[in-house]
C-alpha positions, 0 to 999 in steps of 0.5 A, a space after each residue: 394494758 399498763 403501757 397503754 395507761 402509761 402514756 394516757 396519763 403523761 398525755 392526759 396530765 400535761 394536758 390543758 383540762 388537768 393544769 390544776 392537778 398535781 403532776 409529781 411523780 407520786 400522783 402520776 403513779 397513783 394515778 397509773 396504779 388506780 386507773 389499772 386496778 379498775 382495768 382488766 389484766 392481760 398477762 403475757 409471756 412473750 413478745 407476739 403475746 404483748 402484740 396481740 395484746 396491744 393491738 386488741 386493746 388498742 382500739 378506738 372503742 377501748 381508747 375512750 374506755 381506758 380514758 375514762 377510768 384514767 379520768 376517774 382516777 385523776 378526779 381521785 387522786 386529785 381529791 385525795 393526794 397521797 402526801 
């Protein structure tokens, strides 16, 4: 789940809809860390374990779940930085 939220926020924040957001380091990691606590976990301990994972998740249907919650979470931090 985190690489997936991962590489949204970096796509989603350099993004057209989101030029007006703070993109430092800081924020994208609050953005990250917020958007993964809304998230449900998946622990793995082995490599075909985080592929399963990955592909599970990595769905069209999850994709726009997960966006959701990013987009949320970017709404968030952008309202209230951590500064």
């Amino acid at each position: 789940m985190e690489e997936i939220v991962q590489s949204l926020v970096r796509v989603l924040m350099r993004g057209t809809e989101y030029q007006t957001f703070c993109k430092c380091p800081q924020c994208e990691l609050d953005i990250i860390a917020l958007s993964l606590n809304t998230l449900p976990t998946h622990y793995v301990t082995t490599e075909k374990g985080r592929k399963a994972v990955f592909e599970r998740m990595n769905t069209l249907e999850n994709l726009e779940w997960i966006n959701k919650r990013i987009i949320h979470s970017i709404h968030v931090v952008g309202k209230y930085p951590h500064r």
